[in-house]
PDB file with one MODEL, atoms N, CA, C and O in Angstrom:
MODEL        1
ATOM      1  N   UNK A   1      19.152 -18.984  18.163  1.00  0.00           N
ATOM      2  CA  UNK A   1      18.802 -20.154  17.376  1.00  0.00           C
ATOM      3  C   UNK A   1      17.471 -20.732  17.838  1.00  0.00           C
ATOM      4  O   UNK A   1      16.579 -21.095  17.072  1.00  0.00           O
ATOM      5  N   UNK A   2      17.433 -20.777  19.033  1.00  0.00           N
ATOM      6  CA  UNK A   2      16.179 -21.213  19.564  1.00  0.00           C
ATOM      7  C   UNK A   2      14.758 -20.753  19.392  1.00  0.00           C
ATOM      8  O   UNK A   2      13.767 -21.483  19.408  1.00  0.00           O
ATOM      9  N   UNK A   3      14.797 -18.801  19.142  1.00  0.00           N
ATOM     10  CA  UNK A   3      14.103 -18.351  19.087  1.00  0.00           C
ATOM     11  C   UNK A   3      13.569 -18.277  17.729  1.00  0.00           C
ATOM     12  O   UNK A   3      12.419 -18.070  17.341  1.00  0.00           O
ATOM     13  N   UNK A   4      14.728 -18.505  17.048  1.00  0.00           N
ATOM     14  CA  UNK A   4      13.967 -18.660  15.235  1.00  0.00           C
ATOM     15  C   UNK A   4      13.619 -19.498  15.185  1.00  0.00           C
ATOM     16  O   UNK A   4      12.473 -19.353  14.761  1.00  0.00           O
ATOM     17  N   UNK A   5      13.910 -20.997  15.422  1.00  0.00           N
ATOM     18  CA  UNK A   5      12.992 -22.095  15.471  1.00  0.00           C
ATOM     19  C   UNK A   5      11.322 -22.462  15.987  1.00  0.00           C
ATOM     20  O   UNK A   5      10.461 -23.230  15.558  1.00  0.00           O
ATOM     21  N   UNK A   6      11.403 -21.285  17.354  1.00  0.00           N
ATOM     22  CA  UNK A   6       9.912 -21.116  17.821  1.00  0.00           C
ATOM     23  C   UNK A   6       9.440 -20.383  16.712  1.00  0.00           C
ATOM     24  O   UNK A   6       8.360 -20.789  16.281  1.00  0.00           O
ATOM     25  N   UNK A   7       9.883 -19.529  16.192  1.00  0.00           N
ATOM     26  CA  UNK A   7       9.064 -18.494  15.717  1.00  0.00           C
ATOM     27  C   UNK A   7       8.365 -19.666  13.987  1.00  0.00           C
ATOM     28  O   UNK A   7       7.272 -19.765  13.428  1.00  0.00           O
ATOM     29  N   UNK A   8       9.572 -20.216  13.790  1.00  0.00           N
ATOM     30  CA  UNK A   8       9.720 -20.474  12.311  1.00  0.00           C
ATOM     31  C   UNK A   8       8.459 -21.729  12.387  1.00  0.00           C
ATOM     32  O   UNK A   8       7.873 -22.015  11.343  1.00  0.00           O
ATOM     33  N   UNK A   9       8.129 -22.381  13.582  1.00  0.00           N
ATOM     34  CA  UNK A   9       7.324 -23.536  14.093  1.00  0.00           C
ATOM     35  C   UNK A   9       5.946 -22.786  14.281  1.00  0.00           C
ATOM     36  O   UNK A   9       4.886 -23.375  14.494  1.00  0.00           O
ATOM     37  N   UNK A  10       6.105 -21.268  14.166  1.00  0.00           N
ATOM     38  CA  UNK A  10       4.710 -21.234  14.307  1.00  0.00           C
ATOM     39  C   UNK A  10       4.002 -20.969  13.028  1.00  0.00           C
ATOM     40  O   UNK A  10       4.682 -20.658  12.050  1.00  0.00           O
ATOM     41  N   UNK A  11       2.295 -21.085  12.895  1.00  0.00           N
ATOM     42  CA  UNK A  11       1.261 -20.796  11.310  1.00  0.00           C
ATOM     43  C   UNK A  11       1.758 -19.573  11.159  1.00  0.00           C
ATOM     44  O   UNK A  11       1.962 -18.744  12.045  1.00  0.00           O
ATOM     45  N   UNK A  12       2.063 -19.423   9.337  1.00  0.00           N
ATOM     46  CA  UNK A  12       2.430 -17.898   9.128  1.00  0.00           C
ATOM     47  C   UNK A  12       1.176 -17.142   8.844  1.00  0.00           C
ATOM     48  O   UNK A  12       0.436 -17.466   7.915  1.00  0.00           O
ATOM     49  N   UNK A  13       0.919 -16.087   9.679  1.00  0.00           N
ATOM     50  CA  UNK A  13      -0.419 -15.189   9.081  1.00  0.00           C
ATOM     51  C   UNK A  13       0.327 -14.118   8.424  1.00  0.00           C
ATOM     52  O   UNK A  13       0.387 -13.096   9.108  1.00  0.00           O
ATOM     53  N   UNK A  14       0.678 -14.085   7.744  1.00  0.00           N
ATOM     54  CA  UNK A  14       1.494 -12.773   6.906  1.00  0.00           C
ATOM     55  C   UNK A  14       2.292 -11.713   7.218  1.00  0.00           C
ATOM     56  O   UNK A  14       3.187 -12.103   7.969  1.00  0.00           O
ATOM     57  N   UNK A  15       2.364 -10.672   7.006  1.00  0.00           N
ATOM     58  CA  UNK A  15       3.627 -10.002   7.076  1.00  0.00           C
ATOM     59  C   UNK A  15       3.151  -8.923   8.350  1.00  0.00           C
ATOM     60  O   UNK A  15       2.112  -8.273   8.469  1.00  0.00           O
ATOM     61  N   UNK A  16       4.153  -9.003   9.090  1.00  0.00           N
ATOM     62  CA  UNK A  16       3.536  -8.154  10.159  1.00  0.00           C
ATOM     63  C   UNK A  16       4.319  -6.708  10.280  1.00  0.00           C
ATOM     64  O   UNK A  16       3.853  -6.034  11.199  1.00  0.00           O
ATOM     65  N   UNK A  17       5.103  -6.246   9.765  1.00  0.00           N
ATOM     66  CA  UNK A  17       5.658  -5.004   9.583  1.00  0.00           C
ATOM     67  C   UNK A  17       6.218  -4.662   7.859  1.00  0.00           C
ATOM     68  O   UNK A  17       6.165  -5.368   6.851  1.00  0.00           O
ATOM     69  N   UNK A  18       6.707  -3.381   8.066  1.00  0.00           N
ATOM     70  CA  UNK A  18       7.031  -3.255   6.282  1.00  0.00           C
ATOM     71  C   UNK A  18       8.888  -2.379   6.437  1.00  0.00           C
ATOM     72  O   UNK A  18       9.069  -1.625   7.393  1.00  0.00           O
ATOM     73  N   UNK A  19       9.458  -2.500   5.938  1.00  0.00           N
ATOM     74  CA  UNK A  19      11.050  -2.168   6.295  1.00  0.00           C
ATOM     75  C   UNK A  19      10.480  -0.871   5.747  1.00  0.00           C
ATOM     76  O   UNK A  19       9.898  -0.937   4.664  1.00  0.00           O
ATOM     77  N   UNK A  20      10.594   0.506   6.472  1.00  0.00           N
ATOM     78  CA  UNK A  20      10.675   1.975   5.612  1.00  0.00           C
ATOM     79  C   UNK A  20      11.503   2.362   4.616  1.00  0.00           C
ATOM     80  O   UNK A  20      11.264   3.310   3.869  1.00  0.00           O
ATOM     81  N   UNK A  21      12.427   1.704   4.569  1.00  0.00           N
ATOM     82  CA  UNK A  21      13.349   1.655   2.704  1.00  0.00           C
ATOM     83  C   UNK A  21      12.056   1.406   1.892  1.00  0.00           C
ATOM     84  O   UNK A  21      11.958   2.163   0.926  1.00  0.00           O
ATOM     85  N   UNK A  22      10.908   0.415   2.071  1.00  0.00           N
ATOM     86  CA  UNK A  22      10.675  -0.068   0.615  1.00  0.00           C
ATOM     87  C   UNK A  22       9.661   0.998   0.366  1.00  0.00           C
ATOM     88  O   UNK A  22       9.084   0.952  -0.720  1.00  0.00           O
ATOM     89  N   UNK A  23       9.210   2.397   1.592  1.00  0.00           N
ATOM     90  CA  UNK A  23       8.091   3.474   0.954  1.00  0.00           C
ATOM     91  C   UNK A  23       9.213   4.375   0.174  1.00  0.00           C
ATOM     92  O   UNK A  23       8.777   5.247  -0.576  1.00  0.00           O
ATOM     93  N   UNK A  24      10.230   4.265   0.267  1.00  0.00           N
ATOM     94  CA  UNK A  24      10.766   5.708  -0.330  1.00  0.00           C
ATOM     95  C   UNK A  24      10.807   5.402  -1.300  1.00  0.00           C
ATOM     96  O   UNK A  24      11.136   4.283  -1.695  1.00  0.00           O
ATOM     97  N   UNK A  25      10.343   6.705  -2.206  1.00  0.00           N
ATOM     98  CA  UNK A  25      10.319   7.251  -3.418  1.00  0.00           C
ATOM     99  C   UNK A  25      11.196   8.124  -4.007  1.00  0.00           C
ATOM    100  O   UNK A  25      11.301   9.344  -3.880  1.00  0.00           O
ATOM    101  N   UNK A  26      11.895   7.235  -4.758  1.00  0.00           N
ATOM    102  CA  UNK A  26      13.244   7.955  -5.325  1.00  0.00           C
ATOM    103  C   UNK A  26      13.042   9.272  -5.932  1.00  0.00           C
ATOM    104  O   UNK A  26      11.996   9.418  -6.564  1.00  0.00           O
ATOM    105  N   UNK A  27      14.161  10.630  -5.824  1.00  0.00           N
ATOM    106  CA  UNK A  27      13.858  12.070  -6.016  1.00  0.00           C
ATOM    107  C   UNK A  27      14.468  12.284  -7.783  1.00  0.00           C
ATOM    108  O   UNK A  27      14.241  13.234  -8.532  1.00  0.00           O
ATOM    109  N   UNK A  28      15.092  11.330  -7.989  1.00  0.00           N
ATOM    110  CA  UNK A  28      15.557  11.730  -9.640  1.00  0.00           C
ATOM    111  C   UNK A  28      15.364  10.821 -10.745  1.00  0.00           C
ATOM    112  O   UNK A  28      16.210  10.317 -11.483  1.00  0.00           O
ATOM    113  N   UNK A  29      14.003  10.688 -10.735  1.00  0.00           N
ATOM    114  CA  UNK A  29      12.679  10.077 -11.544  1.00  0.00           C
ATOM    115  C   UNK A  29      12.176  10.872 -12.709  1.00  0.00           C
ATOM    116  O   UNK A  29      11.117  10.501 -13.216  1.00  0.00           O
ATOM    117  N   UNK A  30      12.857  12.026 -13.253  1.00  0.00           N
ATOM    118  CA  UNK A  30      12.363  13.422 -13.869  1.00  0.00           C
ATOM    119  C   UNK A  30      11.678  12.512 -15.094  1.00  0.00           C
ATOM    120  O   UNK A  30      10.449  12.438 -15.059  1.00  0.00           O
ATOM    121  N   UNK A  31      12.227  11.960 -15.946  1.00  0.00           N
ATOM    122  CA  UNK A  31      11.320  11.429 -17.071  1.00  0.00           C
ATOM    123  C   UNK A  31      10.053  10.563 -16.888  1.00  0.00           C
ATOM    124  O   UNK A  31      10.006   9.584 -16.143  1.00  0.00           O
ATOM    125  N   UNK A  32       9.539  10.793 -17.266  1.00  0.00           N
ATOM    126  CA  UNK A  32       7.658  10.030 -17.447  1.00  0.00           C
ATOM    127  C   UNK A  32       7.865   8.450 -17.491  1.00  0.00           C
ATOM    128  O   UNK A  32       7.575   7.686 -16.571  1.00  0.00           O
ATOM    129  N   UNK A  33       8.285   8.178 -18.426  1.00  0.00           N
ATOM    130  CA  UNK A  33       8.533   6.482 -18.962  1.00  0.00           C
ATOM    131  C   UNK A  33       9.185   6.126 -18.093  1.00  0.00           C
ATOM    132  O   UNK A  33       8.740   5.139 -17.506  1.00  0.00           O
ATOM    133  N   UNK A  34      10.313   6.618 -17.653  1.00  0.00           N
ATOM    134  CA  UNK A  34      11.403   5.547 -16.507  1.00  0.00           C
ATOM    135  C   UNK A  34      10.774   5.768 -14.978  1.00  0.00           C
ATOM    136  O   UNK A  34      10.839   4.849 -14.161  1.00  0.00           O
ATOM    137  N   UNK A  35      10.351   6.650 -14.748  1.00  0.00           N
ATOM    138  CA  UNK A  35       9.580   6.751 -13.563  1.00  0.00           C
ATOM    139  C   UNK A  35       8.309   5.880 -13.290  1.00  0.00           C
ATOM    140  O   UNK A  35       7.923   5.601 -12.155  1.00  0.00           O
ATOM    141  N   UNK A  36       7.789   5.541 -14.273  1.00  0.00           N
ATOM    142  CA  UNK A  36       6.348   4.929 -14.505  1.00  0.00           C
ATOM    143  C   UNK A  36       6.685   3.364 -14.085  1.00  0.00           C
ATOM    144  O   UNK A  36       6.185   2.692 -13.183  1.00  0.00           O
ATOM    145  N   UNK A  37       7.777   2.992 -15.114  1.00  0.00           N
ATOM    146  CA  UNK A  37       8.010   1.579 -15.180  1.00  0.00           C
ATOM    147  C   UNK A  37       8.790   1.376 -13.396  1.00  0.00           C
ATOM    148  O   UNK A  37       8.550   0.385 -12.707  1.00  0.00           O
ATOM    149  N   UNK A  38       9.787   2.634 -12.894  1.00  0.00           N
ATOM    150  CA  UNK A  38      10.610   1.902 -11.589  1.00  0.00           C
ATOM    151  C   UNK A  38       9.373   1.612 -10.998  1.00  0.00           C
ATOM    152  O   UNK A  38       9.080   0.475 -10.627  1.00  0.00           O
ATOM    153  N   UNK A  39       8.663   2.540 -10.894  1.00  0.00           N
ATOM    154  CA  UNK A  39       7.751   2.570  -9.861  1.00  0.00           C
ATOM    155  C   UNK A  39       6.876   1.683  -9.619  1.00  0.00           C
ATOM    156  O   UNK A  39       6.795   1.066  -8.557  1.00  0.00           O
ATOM    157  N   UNK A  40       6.040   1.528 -10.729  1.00  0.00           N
ATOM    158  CA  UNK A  40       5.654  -0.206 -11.303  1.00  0.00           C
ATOM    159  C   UNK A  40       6.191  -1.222 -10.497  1.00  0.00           C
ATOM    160  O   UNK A  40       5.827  -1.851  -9.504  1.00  0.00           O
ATOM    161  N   UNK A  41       7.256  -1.183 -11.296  1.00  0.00           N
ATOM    162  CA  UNK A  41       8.122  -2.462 -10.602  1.00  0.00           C
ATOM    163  C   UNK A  41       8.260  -2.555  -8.937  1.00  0.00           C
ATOM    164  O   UNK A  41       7.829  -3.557  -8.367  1.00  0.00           O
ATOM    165  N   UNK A  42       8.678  -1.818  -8.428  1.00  0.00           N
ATOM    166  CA  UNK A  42       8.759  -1.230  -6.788  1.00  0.00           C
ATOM    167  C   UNK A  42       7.762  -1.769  -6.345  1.00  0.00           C
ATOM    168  O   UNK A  42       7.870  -2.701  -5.547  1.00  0.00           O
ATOM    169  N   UNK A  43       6.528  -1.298  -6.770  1.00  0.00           N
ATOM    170  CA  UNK A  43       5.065  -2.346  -6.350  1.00  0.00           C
ATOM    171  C   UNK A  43       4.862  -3.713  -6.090  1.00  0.00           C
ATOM    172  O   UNK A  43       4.322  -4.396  -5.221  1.00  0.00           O
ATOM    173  N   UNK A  44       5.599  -3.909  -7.342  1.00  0.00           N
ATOM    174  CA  UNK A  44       5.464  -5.506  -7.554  1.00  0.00           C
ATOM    175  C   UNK A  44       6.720  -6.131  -6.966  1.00  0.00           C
ATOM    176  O   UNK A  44       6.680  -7.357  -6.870  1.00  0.00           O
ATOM    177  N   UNK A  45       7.627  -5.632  -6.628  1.00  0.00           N
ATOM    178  CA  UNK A  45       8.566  -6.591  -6.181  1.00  0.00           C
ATOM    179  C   UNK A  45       9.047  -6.295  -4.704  1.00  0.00           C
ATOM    180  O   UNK A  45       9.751  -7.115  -4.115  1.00  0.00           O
ATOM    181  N   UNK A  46       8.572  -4.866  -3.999  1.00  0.00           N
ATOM    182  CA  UNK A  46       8.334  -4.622  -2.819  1.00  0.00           C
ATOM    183  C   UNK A  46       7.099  -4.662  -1.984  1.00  0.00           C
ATOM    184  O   UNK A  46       7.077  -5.073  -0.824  1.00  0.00           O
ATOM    185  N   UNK A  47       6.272  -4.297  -2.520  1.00  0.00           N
ATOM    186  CA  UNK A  47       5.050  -4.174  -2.140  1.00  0.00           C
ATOM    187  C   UNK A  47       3.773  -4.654  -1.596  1.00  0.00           C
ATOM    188  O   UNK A  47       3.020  -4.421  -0.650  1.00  0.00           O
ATOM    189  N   UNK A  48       3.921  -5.884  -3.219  1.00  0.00           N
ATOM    190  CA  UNK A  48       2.499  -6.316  -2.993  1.00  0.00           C
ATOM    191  C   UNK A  48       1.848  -7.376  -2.355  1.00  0.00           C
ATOM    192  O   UNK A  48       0.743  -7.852  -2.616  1.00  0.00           O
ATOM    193  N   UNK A  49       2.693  -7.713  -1.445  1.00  0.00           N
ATOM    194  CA  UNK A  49       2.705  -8.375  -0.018  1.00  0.00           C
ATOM    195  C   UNK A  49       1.689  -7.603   0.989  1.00  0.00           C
ATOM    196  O   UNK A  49       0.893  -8.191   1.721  1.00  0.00           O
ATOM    197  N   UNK A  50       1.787  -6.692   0.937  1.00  0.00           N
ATOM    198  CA  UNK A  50       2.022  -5.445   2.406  1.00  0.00           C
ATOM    199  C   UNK A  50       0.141  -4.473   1.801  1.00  0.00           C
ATOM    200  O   UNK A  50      -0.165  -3.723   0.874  1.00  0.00           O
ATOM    201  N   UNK A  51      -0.451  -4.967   2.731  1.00  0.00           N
ATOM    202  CA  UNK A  51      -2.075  -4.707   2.520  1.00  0.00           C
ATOM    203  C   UNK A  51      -1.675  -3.017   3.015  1.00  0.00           C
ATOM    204  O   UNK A  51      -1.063  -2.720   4.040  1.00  0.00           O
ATOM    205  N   UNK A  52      -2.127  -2.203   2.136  1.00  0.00           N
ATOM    206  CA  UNK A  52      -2.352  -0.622   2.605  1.00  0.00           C
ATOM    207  C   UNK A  52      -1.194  -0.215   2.334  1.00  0.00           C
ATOM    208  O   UNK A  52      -1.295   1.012   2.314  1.00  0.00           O
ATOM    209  N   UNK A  53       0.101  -0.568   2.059  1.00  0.00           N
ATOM    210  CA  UNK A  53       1.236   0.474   1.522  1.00  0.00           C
ATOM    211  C   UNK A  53       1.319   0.587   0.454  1.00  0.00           C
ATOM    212  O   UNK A  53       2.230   1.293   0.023  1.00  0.00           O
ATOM    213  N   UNK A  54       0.535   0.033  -0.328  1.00  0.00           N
ATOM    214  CA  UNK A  54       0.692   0.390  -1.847  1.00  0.00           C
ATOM    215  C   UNK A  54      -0.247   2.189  -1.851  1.00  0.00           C
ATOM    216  O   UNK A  54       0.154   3.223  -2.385  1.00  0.00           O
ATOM    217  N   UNK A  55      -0.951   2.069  -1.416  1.00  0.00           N
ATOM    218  CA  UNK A  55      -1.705   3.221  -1.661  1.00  0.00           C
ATOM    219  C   UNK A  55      -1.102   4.164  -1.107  1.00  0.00           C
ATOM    220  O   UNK A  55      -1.443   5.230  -1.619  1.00  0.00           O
ATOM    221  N   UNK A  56      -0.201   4.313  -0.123  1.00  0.00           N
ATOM    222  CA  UNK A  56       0.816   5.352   0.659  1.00  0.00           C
ATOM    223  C   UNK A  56       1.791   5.545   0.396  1.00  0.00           C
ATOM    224  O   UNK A  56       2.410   6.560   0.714  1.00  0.00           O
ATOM    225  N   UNK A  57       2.406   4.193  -0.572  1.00  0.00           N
ATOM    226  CA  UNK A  57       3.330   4.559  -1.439  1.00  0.00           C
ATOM    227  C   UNK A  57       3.018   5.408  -2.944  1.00  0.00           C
ATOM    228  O   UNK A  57       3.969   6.068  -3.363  1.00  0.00           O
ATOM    229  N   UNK A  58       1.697   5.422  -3.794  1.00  0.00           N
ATOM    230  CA  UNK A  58       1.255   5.992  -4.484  1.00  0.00           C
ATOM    231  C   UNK A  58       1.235   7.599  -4.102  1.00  0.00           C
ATOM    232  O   UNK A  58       1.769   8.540  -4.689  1.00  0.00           O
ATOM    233  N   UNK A  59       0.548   7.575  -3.087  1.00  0.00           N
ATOM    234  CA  UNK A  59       0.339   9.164  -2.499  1.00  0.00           C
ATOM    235  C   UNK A  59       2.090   9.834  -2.315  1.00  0.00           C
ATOM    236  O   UNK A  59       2.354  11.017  -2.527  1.00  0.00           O
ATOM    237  N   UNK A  60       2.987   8.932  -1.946  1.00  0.00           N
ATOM    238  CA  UNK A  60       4.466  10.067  -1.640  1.00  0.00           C
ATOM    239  C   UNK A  60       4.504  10.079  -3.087  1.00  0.00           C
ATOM    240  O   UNK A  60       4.833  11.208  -3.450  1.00  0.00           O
ATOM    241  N   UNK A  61       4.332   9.403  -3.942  1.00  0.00           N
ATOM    242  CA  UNK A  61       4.844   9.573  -5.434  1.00  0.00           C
ATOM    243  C   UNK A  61       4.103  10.607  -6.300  1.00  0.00           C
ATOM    244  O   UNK A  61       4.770  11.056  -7.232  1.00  0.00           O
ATOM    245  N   UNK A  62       2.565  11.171  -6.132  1.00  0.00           N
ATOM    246  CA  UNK A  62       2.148  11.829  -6.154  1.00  0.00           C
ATOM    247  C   UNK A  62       2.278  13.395  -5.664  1.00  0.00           C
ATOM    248  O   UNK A  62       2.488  14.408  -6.332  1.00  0.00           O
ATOM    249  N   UNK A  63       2.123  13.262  -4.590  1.00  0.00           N
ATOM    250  CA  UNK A  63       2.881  14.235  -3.444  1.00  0.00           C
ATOM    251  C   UNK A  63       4.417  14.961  -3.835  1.00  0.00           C
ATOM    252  O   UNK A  63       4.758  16.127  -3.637  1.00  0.00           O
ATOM    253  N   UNK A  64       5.282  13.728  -4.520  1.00  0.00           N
ATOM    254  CA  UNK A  64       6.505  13.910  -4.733  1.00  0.00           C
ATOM    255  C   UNK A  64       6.902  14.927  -6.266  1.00  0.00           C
ATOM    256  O   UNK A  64       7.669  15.810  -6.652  1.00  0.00           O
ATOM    257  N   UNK A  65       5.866  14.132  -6.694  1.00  0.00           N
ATOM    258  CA  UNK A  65       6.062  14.741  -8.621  1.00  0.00           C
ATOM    259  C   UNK A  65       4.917  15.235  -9.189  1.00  0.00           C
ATOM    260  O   UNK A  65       4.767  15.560 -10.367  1.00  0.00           O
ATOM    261  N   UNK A  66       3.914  15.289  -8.072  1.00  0.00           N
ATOM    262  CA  UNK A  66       2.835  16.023  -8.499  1.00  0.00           C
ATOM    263  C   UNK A  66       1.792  15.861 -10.205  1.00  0.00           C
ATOM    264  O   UNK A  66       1.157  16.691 -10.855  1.00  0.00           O
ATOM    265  N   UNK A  67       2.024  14.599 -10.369  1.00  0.00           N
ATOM    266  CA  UNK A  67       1.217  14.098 -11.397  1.00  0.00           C
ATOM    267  C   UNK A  67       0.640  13.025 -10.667  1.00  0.00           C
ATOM    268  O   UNK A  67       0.911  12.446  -9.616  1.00  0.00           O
ATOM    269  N   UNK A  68      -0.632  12.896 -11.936  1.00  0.00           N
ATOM    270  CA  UNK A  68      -1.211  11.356 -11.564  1.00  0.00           C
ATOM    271  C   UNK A  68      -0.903  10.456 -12.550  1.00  0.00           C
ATOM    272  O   UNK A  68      -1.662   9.763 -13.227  1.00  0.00           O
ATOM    273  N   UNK A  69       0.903  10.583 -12.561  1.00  0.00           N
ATOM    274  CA  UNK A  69       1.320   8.615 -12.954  1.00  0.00           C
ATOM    275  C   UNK A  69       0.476   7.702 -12.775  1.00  0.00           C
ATOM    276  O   UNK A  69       0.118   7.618 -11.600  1.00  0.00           O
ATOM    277  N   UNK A  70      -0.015   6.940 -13.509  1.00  0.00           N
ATOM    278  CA  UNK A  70      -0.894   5.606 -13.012  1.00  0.00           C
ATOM    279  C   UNK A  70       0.214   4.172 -13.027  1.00  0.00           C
ATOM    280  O   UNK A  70       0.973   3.449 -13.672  1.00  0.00           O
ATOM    281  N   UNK A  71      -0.389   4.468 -11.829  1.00  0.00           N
ATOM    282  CA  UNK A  71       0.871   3.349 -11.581  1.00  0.00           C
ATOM    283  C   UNK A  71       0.132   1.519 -11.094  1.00  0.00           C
ATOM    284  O   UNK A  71      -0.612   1.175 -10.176  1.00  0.00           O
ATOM    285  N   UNK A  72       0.568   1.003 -11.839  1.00  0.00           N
ATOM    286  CA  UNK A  72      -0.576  -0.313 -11.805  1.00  0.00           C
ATOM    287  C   UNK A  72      -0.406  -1.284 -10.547  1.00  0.00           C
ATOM    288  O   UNK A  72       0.668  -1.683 -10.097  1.00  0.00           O
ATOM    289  N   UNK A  73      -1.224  -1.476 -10.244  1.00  0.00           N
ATOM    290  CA  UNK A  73      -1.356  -2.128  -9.041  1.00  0.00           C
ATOM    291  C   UNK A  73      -0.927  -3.789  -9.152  1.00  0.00           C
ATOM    292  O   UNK A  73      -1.209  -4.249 -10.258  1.00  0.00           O
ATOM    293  N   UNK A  74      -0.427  -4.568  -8.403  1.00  0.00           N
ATOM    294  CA  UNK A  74      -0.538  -6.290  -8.658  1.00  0.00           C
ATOM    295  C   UNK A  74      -1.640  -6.984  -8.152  1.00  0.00           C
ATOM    296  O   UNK A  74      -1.703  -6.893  -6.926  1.00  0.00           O
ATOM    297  N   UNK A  75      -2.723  -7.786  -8.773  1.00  0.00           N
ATOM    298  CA  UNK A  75      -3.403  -8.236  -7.929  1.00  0.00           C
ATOM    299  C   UNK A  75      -2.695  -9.131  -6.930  1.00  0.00           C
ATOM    300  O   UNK A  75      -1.867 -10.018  -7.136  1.00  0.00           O
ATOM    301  N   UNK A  76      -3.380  -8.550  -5.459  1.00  0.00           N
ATOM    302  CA  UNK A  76      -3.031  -9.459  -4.560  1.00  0.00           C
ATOM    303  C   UNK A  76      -4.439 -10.385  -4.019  1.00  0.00           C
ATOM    304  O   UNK A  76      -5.624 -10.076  -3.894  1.00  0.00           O
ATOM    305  N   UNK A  77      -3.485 -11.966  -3.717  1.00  0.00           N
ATOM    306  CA  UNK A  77      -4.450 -12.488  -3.472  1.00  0.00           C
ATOM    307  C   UNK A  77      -4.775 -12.626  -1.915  1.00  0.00           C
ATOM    308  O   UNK A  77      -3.957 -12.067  -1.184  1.00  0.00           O
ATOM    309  N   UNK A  78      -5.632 -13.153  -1.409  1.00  0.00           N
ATOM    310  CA  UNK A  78      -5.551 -12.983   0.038  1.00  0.00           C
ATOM    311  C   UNK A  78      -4.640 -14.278   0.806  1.00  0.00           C
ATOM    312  O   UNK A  78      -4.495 -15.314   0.157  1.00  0.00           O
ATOM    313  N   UNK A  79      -4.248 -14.212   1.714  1.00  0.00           N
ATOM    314  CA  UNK A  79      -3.354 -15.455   2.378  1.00  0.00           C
ATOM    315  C   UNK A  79      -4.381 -16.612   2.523  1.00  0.00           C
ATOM    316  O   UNK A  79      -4.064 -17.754   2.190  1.00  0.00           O
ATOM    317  N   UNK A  80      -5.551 -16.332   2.994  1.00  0.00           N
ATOM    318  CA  UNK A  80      -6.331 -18.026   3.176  1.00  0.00           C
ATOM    319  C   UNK A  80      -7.765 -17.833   2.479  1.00  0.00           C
ATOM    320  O   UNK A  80      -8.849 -18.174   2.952  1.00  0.00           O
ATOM    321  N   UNK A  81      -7.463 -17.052   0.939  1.00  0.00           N
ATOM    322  CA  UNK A  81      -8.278 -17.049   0.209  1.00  0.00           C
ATOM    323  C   UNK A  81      -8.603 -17.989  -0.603  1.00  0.00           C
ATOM    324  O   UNK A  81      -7.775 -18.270  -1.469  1.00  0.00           O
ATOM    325  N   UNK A  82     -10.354 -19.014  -0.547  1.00  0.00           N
ATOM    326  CA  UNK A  82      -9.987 -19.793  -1.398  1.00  0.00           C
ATOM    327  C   UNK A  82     -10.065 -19.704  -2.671  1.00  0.00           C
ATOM    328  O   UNK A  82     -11.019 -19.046  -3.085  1.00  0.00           O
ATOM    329  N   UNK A  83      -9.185 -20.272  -3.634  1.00  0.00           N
ATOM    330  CA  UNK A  83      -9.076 -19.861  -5.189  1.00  0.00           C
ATOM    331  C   UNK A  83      -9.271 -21.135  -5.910  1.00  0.00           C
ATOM    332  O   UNK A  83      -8.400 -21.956  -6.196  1.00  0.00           O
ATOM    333  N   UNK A  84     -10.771 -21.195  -6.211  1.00  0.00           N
ATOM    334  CA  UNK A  84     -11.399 -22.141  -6.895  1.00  0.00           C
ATOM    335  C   UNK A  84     -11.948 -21.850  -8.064  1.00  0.00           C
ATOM    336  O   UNK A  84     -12.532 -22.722  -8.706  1.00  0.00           O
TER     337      UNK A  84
ENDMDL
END
């Protein structure tokens, strides 16, 4: 208890590790359209936090099914970027 409170008391500079569940790339993706959209999504709702795994997650998916799915990126903004 103590130690989440130090931690939770300190400035957040962003995410400092990434759980290896969220690179894997599911193996029974065979159709174009449903593969396009999970994968999509996976980005955006795992991802686009995490500076540099989007692009390593692109490459196993590539690597995996051997097309170039375009798979859309989320803009990310930066943590103490100012947005004026």
């Amino acid at each position: 208890l103590f130690i989440s409170a130090y931690i939770l008391s300190k400035p957040f500079k962003g995410f400092d590790s990434v759980d290896p569940r969220m690179e894997r790339v599911p193996f029974d993706l065979r159709q174009n359209e449903i593969r396009k959209e999970y994968l999509s999504n996976h980005i955006t709702w795992f991802l686009k936090n995490h500076n540099g795994e989007i692009e390593k997650f692109k490459e196993s998916v590539k690597e995996l099914y051997k097309d170039d799915t375009e798979l859309t990126s989320p803009k990310q903004l930066k943590l103490f970027q100012d947005n004026y």
